[in-house]
N, C-alpha and C positions, 0 to 999 in steps of 0.2 A: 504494500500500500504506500503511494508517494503522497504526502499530506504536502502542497503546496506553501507557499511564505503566506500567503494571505488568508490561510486556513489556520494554519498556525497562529496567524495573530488573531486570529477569531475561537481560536480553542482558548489561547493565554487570557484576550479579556474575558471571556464567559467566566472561566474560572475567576478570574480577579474578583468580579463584578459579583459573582458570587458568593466569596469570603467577606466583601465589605455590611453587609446586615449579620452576619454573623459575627463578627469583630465587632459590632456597636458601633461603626463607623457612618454609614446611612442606614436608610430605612428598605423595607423591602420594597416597595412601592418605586421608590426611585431607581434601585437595583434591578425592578421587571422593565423599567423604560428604558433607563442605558441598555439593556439585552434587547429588547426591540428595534432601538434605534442604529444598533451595531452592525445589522443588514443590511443597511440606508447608507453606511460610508464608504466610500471610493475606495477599492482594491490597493494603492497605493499613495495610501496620507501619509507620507514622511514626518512630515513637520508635527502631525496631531503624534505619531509613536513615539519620537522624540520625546516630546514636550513628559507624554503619558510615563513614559520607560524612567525619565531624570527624575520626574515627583515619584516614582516610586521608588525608588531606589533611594532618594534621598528624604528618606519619609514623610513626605508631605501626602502622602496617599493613603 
């Protein structure tokens, strides 16, 4: 099975997006839109993975 870059980064936020109402971090409600909304963005948003991958990493996420 070849799971594409763009698949990949659509497994990594699911999961992310996933853990954040579990950590107390948002609510579940807002964690079912970001997954909705995650279908809706452009195969290759550089600038949005960036921006995503820095705050998490540097825990602001």
């Amino acid at each position: 099975m070849v799971i594409t870059s763009w698949a990949f980064k659509v497994i990594l936020s699911t999961h992310l997006i996933n853990r954040l109402p579990q950590c107390n971090l948002t609510e579940e409600s807002f964690a079912d839109e970001a997954k909705s909304d995650l279908d809706a963005r452009e195969p290759d948003d550089r600038e949005t993975w960036k921006k995503l991958c820095t705050s998490f990493f540097k825990g602001r996420l």
